[in-house]
C-alpha positions, 0 to 999 in steps of 0.5 A: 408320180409326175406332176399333173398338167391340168388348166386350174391355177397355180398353186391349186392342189390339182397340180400338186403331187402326193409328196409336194401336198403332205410337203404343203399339210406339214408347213400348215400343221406346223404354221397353225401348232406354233401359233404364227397365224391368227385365227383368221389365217387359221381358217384360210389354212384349214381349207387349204389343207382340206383340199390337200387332203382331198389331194393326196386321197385322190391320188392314193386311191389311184395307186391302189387302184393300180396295185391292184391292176397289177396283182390281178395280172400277175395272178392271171399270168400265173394262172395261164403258166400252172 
């Protein structure tokens, strides 16, 4: 997937792609796991990486959709050959 080029702001992750968001959740996770963080930073972290996942659903959702474009076509195009 290509990196989208909406307007939001740097760093949002609306710009991001599936692999640079799970990229962006795993630095969290591991930030979060070893204790690095305070419970303040913690809280900043867990939004973030709700709006990642958001992220990544979004852009997994429209894969699917698309792998299942593409399956109705070829069965359409396998019905119109039989």
């Amino acid at each position: 997937m290509t990196k989208s080029k909406s307007t939001s702001k740097p760093g949002d992750p609306a710009d991001l792609t599936f692999e640079e968001a799970v990229a962006q959740l795993e630095e969290i996770i591991e930030r979060v796991e070893q204790g690095k963080i305070g419970i303040e930073r913690a809280l900043v972290e867990y939004e973030r990486g709700v709006k990642l996942v958001n992220r990544c659903k979004t852009i997994l959702s429209t894969v699917e959709q698309r792998i299942e474009e593409l399956g109705a076509e070829q069965d359409a195009t396998s019905s119109d050959q039989a």
